[in-house]
matplotlib code that plots the C-alpha trace (Angstrom):
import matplotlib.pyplot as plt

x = [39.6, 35.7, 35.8, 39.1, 37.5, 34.4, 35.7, 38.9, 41.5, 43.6, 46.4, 48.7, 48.1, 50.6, 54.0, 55.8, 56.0, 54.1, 51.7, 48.0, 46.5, 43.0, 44.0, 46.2, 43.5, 40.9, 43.0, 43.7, 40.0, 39.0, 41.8, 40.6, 37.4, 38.6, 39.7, 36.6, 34.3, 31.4, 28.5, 25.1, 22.1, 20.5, 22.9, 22.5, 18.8, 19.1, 20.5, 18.4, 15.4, 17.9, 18.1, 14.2, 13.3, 15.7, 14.0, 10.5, 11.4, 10.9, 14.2, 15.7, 18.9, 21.1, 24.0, 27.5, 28.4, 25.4, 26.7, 30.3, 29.5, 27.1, 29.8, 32.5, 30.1]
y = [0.6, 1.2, -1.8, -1.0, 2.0, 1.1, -2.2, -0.3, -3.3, 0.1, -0.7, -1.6, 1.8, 3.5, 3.0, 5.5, 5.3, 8.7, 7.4, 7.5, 4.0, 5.6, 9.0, 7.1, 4.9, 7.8, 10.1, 7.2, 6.0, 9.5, 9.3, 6.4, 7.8, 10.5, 7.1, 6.0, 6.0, 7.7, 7.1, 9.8, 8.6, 8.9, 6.2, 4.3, 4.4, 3.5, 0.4, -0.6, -0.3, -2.2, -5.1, -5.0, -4.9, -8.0, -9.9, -9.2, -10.4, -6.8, -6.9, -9.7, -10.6, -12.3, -14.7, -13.8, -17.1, -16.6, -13.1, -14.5, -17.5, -15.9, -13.8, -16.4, -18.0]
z = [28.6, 29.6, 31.1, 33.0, 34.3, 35.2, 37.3, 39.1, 37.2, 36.2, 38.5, 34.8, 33.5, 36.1, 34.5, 37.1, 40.7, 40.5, 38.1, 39.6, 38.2, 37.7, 36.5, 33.5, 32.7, 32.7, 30.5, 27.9, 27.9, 26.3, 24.3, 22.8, 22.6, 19.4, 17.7, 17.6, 14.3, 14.4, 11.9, 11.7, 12.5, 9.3, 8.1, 11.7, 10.9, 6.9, 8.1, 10.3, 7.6, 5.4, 7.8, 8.6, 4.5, 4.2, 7.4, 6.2, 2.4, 1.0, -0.4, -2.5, -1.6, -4.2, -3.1, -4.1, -5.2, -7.6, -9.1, -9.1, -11.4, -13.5, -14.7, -15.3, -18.2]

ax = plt.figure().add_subplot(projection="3d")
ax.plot(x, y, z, "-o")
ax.set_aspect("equal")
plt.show()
C-alpha cells in the first residue's frame, strides 16, 4: 500500500463512483499500519549483537541436524 501511495497507482482502491482513489488508499495504508508488528528496540538491538557475536565467531553455533541426531542415539 506504501508503495501505492507513494507512486499514485491507487486508481483500484476506489470501488464507488464517489470513491476518491487516493483518499481510499490513504485511509487503508494507516489502517494497515496498526496490523503491523512492532518489536522495542532493546530486542531490535539484542539481535543485532546476536548476529555480530555469530559473524565474528564469539558465539558457537551448533547445526540442527547435529542436535537432531545426537538425540536419536
Amino acid at each position: 500500500m506504501w508503495r501505492d501511495l507513494v507512486t499514485g497507482n491507487y486508481e483500484d482502491y476506489a470501488l464507488l463512483g464517489d470513491d476518491d482513489p487516493y483518499e481510499e488508499c490513504y485511509q487503508w495504508f494507516w489502517t494497515s499500519i496498526n496490523l503491523d508488528e512492532t518489536y522495542p528496540k532493546e530486542f531490535l538491538e539484542y539481535l543485532n549483537e546476536l548476529i555480530e557475536d555469530i559473524e565474528n565467531g564469539r558465539v558457537e553455533l551448533t547445526p540442527l541436524y547435529k542436535n537432531l541426531t545426537e538425540d536419536l542415539e
